[in-house]
Backbone atoms as SQL, in Angstrom:
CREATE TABLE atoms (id INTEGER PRIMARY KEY, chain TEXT, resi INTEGER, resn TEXT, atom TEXT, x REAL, y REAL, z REAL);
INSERT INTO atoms VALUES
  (1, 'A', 1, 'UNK', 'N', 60.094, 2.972, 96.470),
  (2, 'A', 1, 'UNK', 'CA', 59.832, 4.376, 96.750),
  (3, 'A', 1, 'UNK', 'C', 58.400, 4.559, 97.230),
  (4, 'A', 2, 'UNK', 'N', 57.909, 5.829, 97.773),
  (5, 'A', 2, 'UNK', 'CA', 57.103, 6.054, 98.368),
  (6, 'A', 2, 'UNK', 'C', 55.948, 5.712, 97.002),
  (7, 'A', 3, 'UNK', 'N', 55.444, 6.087, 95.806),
  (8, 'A', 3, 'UNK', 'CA', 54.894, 6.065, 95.127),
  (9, 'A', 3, 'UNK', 'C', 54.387, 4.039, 94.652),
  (10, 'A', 4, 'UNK', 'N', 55.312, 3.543, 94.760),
  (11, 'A', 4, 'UNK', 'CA', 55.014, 2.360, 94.518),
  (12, 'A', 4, 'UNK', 'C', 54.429, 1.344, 95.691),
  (13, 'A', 5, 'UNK', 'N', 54.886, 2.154, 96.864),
  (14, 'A', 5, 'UNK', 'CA', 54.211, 1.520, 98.145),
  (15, 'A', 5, 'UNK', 'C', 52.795, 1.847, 98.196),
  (16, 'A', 6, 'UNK', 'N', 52.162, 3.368, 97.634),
  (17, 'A', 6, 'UNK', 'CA', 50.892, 3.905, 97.944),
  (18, 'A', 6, 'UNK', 'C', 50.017, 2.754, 96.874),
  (19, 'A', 7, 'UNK', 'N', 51.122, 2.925, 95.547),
  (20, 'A', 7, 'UNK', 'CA', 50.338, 1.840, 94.509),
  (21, 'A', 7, 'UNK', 'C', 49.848, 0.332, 95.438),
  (22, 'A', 8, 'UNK', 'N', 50.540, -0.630, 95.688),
  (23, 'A', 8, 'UNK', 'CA', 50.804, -1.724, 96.204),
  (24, 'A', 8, 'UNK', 'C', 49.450, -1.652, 97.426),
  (25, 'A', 9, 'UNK', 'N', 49.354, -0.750, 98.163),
  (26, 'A', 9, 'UNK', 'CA', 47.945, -0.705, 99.408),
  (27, 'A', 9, 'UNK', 'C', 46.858, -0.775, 98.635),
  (28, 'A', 10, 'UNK', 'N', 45.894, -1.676, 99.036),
  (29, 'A', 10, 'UNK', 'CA', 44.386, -1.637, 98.672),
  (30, 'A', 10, 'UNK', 'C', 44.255, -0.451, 99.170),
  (31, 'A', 11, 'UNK', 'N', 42.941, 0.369, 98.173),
  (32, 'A', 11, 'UNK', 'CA', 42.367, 1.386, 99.008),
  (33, 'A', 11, 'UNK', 'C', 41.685, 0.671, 99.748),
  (34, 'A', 12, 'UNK', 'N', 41.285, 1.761, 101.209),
  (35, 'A', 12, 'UNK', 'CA', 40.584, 1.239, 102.108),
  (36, 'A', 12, 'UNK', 'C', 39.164, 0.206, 101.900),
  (37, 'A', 13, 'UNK', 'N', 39.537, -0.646, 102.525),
  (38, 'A', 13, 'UNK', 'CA', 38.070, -1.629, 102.071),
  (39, 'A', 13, 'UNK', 'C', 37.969, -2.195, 101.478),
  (40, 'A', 14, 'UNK', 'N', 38.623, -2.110, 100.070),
  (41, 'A', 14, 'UNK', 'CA', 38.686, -2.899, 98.651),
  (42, 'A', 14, 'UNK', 'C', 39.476, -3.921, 98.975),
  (43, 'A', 15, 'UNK', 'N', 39.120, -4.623, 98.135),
  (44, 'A', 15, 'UNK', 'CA', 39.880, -6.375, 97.989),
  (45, 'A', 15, 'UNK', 'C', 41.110, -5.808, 96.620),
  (46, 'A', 16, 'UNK', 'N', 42.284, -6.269, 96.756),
  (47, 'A', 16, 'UNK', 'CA', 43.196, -6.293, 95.978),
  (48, 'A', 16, 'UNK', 'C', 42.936, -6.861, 94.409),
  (49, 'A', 17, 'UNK', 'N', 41.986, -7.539, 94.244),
  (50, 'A', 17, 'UNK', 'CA', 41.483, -8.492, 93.360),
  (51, 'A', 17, 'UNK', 'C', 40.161, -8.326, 92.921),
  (52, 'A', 18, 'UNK', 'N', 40.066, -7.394, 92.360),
  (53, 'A', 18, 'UNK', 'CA', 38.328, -6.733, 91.940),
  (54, 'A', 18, 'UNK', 'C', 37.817, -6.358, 90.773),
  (55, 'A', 19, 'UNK', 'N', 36.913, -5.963, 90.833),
  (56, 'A', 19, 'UNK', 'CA', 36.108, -5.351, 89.581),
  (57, 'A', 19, 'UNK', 'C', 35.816, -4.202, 89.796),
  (58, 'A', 20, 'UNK', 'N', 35.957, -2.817, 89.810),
  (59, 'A', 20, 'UNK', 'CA', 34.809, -2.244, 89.993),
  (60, 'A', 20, 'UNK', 'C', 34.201, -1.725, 88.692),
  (61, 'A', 21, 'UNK', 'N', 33.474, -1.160, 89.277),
  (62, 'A', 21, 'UNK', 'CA', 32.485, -0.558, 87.742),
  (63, 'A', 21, 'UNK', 'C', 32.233, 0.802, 88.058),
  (64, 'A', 22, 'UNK', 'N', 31.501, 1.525, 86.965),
  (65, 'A', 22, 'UNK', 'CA', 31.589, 2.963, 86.674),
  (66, 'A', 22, 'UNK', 'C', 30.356, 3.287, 85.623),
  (67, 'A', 23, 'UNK', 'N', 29.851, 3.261, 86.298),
  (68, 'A', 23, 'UNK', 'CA', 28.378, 3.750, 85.027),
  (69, 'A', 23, 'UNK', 'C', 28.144, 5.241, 84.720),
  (70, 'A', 24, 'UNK', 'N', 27.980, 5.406, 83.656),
  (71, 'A', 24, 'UNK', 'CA', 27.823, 6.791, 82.650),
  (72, 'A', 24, 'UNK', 'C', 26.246, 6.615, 82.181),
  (73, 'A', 25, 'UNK', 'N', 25.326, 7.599, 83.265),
  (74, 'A', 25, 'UNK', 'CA', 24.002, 7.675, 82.908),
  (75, 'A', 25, 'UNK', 'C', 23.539, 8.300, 82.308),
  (76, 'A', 26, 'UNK', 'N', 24.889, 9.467, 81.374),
  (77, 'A', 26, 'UNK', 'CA', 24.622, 9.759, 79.824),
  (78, 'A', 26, 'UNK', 'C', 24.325, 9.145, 78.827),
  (79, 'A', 27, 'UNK', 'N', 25.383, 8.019, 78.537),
  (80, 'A', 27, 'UNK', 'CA', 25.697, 7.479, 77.639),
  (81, 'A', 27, 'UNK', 'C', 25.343, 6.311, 78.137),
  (82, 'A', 28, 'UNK', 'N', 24.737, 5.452, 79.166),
  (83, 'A', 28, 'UNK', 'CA', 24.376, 4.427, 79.634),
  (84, 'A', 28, 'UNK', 'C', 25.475, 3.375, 79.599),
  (85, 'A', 29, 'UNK', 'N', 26.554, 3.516, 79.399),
  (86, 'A', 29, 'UNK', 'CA', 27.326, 2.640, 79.215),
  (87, 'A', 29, 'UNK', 'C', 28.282, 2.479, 80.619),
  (88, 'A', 30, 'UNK', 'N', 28.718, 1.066, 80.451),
  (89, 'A', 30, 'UNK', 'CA', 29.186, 0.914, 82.232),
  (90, 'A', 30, 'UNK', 'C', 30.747, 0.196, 81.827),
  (91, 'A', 31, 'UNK', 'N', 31.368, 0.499, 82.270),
  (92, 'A', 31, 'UNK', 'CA', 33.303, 0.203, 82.199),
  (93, 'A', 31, 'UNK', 'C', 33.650, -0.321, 83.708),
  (94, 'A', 32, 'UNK', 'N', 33.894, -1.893, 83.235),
  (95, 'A', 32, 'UNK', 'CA', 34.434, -2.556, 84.478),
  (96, 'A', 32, 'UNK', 'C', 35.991, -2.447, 84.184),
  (97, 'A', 33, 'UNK', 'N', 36.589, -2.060, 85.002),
  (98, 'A', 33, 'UNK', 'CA', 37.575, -2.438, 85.706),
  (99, 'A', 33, 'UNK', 'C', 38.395, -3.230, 86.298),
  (100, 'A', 34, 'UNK', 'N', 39.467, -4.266, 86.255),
  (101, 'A', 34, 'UNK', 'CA', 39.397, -5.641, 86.465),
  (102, 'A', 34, 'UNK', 'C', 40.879, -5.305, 87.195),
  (103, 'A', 35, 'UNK', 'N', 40.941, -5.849, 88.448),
  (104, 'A', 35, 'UNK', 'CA', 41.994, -5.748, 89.435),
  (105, 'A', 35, 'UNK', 'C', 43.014, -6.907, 89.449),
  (106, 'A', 36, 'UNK', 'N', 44.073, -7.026, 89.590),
  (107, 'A', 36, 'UNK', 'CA', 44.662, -8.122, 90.037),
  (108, 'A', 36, 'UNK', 'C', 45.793, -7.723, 91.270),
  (109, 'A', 37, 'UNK', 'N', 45.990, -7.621, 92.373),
  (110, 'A', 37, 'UNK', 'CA', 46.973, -7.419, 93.429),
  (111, 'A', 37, 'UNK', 'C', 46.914, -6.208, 93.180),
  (112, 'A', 38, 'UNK', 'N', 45.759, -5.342, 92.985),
  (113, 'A', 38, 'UNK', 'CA', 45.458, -3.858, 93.009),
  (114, 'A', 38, 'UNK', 'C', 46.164, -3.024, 91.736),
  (115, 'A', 39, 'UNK', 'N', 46.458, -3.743, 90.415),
  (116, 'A', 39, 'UNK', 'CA', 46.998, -3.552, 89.588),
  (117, 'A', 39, 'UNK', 'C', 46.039, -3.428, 88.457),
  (118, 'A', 40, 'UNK', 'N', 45.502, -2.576, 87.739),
  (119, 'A', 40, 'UNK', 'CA', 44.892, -2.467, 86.298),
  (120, 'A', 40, 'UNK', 'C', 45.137, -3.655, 85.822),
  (121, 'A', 41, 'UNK', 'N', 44.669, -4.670, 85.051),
  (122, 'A', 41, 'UNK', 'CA', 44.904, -5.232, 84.192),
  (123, 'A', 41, 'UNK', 'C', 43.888, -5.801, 83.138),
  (124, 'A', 42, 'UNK', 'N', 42.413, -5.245, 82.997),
  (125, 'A', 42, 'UNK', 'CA', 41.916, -4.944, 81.912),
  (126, 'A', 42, 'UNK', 'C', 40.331, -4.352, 82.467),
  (127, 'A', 43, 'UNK', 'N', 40.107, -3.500, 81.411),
  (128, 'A', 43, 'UNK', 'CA', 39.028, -2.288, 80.854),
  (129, 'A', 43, 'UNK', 'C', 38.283, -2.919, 79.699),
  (130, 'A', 44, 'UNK', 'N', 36.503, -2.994, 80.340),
  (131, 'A', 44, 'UNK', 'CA', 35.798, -3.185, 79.561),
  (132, 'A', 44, 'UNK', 'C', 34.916, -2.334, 79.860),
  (133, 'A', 45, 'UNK', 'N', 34.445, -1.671, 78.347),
  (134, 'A', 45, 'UNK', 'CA', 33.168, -1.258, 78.588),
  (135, 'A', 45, 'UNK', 'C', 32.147, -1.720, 77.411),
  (136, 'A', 46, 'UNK', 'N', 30.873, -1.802, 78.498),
  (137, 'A', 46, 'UNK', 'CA', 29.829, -2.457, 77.817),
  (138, 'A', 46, 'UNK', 'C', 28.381, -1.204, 77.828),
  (139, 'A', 47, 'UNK', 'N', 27.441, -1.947, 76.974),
  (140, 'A', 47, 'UNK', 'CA', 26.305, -1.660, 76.564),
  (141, 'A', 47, 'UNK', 'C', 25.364, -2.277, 77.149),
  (142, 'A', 48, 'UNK', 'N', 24.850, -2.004, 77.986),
  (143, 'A', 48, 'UNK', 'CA', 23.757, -3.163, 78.519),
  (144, 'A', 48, 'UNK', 'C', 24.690, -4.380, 78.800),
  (145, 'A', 49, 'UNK', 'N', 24.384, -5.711, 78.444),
  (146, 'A', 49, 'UNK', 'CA', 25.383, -6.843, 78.135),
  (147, 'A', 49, 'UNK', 'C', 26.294, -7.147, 77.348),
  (148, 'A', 50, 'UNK', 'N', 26.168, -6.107, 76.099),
  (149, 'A', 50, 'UNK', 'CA', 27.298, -6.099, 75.253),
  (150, 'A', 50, 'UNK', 'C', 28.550, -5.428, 74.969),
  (151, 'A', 51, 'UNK', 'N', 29.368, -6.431, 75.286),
  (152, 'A', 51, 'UNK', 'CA', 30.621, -5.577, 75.456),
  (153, 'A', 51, 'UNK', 'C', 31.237, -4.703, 74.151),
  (154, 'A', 52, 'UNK', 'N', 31.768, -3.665, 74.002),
  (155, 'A', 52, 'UNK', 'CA', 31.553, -2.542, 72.688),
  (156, 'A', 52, 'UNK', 'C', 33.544, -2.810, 72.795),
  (157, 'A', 53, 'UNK', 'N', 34.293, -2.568, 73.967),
  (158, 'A', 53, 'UNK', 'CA', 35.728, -2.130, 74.159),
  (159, 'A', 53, 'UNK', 'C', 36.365, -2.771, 74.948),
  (160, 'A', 54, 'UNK', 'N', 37.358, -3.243, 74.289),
  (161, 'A', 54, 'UNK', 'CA', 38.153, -3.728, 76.226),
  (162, 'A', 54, 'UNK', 'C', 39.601, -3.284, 75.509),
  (163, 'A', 55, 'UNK', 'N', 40.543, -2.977, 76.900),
  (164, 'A', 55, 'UNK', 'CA', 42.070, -2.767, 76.846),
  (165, 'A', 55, 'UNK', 'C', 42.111, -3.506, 78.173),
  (166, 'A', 56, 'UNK', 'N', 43.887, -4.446, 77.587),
  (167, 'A', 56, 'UNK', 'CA', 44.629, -4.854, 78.542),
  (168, 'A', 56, 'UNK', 'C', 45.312, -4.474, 79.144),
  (169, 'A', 57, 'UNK', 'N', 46.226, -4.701, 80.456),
  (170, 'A', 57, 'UNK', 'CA', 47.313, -4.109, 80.592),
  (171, 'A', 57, 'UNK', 'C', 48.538, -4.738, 80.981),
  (172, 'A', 58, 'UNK', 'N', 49.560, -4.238, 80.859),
  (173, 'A', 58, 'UNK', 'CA', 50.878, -5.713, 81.734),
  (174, 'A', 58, 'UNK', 'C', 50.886, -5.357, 83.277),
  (175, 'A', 59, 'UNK', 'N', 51.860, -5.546, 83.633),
  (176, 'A', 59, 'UNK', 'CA', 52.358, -5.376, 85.698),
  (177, 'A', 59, 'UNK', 'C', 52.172, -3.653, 85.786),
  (178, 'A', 60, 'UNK', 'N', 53.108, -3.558, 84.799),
  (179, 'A', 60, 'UNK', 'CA', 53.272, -1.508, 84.837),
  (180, 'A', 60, 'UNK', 'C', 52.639, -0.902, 84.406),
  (181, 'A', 61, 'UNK', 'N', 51.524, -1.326, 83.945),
  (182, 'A', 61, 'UNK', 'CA', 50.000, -0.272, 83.506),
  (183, 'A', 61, 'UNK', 'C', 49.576, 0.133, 82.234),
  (184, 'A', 62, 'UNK', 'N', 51.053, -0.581, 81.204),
  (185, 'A', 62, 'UNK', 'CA', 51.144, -0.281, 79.815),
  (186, 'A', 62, 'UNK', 'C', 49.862, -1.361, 79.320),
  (187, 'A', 63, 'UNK', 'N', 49.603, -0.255, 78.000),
  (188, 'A', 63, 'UNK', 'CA', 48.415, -1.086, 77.434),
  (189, 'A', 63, 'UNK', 'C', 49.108, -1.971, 76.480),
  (190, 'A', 64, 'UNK', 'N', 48.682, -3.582, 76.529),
  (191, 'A', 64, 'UNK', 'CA', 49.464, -4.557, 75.794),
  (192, 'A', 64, 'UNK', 'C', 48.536, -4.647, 74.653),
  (193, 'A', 65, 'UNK', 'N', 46.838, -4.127, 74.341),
  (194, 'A', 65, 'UNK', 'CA', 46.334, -4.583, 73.554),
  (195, 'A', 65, 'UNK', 'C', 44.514, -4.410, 74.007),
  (196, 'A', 66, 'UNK', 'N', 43.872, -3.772, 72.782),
  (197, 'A', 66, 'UNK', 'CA', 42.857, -2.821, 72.738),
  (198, 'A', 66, 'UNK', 'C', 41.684, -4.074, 72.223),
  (199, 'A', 67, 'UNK', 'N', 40.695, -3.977, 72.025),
  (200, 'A', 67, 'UNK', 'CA', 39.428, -4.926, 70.944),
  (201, 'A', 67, 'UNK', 'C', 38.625, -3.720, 70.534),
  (202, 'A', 68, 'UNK', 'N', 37.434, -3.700, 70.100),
  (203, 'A', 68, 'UNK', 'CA', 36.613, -2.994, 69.569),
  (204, 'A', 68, 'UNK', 'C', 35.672, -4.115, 69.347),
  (205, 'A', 69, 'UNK', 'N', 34.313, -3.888, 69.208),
  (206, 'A', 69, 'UNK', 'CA', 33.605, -5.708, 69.288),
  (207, 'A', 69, 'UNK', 'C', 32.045, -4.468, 68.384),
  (208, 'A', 70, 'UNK', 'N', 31.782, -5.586, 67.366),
  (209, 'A', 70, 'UNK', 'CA', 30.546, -5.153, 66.518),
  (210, 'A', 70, 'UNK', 'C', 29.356, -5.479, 67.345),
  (211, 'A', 71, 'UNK', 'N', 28.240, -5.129, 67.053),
  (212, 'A', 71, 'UNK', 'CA', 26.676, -5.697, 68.392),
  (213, 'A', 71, 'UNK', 'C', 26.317, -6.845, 67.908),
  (214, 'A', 72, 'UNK', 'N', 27.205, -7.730, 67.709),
  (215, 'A', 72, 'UNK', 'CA', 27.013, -8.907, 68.041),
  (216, 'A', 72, 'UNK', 'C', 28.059, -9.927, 68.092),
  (217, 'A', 73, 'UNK', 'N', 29.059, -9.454, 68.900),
  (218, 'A', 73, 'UNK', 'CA', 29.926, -9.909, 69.914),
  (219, 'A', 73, 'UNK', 'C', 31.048, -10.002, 69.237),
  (220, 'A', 74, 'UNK', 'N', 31.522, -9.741, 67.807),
  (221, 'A', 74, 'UNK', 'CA', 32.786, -10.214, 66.921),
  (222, 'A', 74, 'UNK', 'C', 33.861, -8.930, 67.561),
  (223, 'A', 75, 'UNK', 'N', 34.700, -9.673, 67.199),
  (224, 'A', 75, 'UNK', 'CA', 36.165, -8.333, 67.796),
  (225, 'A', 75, 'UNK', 'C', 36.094, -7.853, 66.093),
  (226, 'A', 76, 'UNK', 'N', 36.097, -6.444, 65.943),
  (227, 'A', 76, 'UNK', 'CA', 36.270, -6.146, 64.806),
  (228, 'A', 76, 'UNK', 'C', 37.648, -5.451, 64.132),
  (229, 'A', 77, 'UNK', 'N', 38.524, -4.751, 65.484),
  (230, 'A', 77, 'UNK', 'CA', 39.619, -4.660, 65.118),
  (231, 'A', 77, 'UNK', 'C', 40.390, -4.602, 66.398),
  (232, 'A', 78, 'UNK', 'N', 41.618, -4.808, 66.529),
  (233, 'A', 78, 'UNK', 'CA', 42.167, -5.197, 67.737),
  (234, 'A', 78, 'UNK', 'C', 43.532, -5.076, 67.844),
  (235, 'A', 79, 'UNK', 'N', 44.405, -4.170, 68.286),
  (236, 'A', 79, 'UNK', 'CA', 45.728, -3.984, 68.755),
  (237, 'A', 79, 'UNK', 'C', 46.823, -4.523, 69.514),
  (238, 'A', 80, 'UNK', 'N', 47.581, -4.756, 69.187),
  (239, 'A', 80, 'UNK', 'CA', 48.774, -5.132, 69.645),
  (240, 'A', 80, 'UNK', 'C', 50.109, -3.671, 70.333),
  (241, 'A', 81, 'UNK', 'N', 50.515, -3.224, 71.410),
  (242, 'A', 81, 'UNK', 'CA', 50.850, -2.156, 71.476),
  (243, 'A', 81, 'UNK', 'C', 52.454, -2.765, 71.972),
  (244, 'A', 82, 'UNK', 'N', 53.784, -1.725, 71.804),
  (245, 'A', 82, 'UNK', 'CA', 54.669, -1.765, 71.859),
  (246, 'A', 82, 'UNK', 'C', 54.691, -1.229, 73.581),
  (247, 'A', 83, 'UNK', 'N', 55.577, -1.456, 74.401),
  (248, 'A', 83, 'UNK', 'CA', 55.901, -0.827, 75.729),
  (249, 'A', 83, 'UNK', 'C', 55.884, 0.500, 75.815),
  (250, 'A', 84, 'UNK', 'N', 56.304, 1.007, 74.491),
  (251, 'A', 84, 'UNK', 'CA', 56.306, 2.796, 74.862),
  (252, 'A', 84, 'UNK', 'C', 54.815, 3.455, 74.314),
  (253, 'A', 85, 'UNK', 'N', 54.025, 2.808, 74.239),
  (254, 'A', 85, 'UNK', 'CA', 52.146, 2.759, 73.568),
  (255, 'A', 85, 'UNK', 'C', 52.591, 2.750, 72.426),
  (256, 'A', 86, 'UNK', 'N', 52.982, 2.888, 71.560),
  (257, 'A', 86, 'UNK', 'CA', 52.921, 2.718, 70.256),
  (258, 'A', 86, 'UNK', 'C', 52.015, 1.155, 69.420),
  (259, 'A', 87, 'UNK', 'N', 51.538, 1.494, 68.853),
  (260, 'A', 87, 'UNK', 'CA', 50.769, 0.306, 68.235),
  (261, 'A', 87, 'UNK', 'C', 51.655, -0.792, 67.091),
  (262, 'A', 88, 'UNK', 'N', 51.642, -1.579, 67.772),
  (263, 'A', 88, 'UNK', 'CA', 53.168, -2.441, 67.600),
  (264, 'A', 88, 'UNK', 'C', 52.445, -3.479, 66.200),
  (265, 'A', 89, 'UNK', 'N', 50.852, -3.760, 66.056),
  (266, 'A', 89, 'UNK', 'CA', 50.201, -4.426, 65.084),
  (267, 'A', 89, 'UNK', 'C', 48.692, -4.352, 65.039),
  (268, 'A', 90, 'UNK', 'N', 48.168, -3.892, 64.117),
  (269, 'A', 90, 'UNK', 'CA', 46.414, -3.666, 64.286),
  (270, 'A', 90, 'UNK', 'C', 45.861, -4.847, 62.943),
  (271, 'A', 91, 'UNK', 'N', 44.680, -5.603, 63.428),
  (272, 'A', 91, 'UNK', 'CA', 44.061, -6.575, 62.778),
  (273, 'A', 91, 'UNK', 'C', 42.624, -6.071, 62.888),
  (274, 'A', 92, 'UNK', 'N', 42.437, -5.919, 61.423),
  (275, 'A', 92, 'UNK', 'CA', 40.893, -5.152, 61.119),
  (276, 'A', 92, 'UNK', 'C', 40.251, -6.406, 60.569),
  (277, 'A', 93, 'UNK', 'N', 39.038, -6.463, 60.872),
  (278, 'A', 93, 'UNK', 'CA', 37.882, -7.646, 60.128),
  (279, 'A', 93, 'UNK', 'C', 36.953, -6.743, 59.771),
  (280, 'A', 94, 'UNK', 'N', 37.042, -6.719, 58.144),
  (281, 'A', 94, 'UNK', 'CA', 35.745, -5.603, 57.576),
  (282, 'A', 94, 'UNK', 'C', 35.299, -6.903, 56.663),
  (283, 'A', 95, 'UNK', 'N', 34.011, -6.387, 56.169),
  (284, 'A', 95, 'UNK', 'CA', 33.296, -6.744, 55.148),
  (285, 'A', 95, 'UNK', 'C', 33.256, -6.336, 53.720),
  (286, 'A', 96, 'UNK', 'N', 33.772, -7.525, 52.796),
  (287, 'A', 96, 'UNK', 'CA', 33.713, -6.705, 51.333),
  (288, 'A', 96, 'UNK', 'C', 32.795, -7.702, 51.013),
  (289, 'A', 97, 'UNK', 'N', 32.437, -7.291, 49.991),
  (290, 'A', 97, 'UNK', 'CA', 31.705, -7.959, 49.237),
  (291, 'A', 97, 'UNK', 'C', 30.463, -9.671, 49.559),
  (292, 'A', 98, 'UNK', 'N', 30.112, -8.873, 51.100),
  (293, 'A', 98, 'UNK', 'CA', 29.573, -10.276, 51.923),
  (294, 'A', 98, 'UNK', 'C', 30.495, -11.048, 52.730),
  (295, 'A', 99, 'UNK', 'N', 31.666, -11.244, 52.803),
  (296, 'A', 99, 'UNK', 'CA', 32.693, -11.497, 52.971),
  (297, 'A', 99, 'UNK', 'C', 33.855, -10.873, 54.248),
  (298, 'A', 100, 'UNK', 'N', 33.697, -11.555, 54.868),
  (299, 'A', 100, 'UNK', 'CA', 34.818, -11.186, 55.874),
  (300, 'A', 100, 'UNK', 'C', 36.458, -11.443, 55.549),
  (301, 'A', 101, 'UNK', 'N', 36.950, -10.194, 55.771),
  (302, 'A', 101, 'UNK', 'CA', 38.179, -10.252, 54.702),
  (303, 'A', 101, 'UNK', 'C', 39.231, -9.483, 56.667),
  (304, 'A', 102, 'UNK', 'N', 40.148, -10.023, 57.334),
  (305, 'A', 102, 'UNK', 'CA', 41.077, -9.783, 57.508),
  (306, 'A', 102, 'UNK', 'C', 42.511, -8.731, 57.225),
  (307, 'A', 103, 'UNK', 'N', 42.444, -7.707, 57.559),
  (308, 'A', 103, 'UNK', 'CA', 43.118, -7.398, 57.316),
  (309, 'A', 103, 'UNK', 'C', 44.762, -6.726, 58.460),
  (310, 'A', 104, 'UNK', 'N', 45.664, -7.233, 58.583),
  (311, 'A', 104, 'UNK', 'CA', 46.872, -6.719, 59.320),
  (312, 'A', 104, 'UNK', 'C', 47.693, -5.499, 58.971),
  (313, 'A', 105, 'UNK', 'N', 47.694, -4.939, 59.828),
  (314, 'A', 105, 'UNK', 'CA', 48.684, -4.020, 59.393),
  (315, 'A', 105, 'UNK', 'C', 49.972, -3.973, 60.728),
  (316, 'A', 106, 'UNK', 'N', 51.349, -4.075, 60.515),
  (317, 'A', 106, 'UNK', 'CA', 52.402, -3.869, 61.555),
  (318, 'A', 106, 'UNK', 'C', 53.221, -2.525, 61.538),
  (319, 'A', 107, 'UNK', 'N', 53.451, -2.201, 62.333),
  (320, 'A', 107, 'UNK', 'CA', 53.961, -0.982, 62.920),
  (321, 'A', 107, 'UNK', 'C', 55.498, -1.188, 63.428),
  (322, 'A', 108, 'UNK', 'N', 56.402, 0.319, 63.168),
  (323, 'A', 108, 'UNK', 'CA', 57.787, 0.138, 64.287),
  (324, 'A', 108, 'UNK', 'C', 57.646, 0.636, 65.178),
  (325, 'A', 109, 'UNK', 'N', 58.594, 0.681, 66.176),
  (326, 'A', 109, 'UNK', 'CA', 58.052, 1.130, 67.713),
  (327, 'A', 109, 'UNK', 'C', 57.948, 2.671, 67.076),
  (328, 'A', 110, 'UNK', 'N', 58.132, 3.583, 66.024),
  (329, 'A', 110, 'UNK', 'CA', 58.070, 4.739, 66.289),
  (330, 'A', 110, 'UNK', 'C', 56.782, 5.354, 65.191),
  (331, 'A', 111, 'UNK', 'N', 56.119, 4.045, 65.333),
  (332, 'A', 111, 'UNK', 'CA', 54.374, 4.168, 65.052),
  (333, 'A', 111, 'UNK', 'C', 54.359, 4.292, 63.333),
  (334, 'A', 112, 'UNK', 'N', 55.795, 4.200, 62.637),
  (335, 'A', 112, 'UNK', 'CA', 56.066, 3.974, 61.124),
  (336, 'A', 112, 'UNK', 'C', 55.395, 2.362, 60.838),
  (337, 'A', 113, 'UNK', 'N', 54.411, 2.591, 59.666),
  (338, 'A', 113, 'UNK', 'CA', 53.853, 1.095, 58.739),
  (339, 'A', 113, 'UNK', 'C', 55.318, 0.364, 58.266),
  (340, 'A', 114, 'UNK', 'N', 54.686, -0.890, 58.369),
  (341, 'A', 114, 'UNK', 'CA', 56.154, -1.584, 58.444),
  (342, 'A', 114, 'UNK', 'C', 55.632, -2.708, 57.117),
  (343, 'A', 115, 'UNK', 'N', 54.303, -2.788, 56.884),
  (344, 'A', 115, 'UNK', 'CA', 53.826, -3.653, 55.671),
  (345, 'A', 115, 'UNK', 'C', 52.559, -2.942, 55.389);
C-alpha cells in the first residue's frame, strides 16, 4: 500500500542505514537514532558520552526492549516487551545492603504480574 512504499523511500538525501541525532539544548542531552533499510531499530539517548536510555525495535517499529543505564555505564533496569507494547519481563539491579541484588519481575500480555 501506499503507506508502506512512502515508509520503504529514504528521505531525500539520507542513506537508508543511519544515525541521526537530535540534540535538546535544554536538557543537553542528544538521542541517536539508529537506521537500518530506513527502519527504526534502536534509540539512544545520551549525556555528554554517557548513555542514560536506549529502546529497541523489531521490522514493524514495535519496541522489543528498553535499558535505563546508572552514570557509570551499568544497565540498571531493562525490559522485555510483548508485540502489543505490553511489558512482557522487567529486570531491576538495585542495591541492598552494598550488594547488588537482581531482581525479575514477568508479566501477561495484558500487563497482569505473573511472579
Amino acid at each position: 500500500n501506499a503507506s508502506e512504499q512512502r515508509e520503504s523511500a529514504a528521505p531525500a538525501g539520507k542513506n537508508p542505514n543511519r544515525v541521526d541525532e537530535i540534540h535538546d539544548q535544554e536538557t543537553g542531552m542528544t538521542i541517536f537514532n539508529h537506521y537500518k533499510g530506513n527502519k527504526l531499530v534502536l534509540s539512544e539517548m545520551k549525556s555528554g558520552k554517557k548513555k542514560i536510555y536506549e529502546m529497541e525495535y523489531d521490522k514493524d517499529g514495535r519496541i522489543t526492549r528498553s535499558r535505563n543505564y546508572d552514570n557509570a555505564g551499568n544497565v540498571t533496569t531493562e525490559m522485555h516487551y510483548y508485540t502489543n507494547g505490553q511489558v512482557e519481563e522487567r529486570t531491576e539491579r538495585i542495591l541492598v545492603d552494598g550488594k547488588i541484588r537482581i531482581v525479575k519481575t514477568k508479566f501477561d500480555p495484558n500487563g497482569k504480574k505473573i511472579n
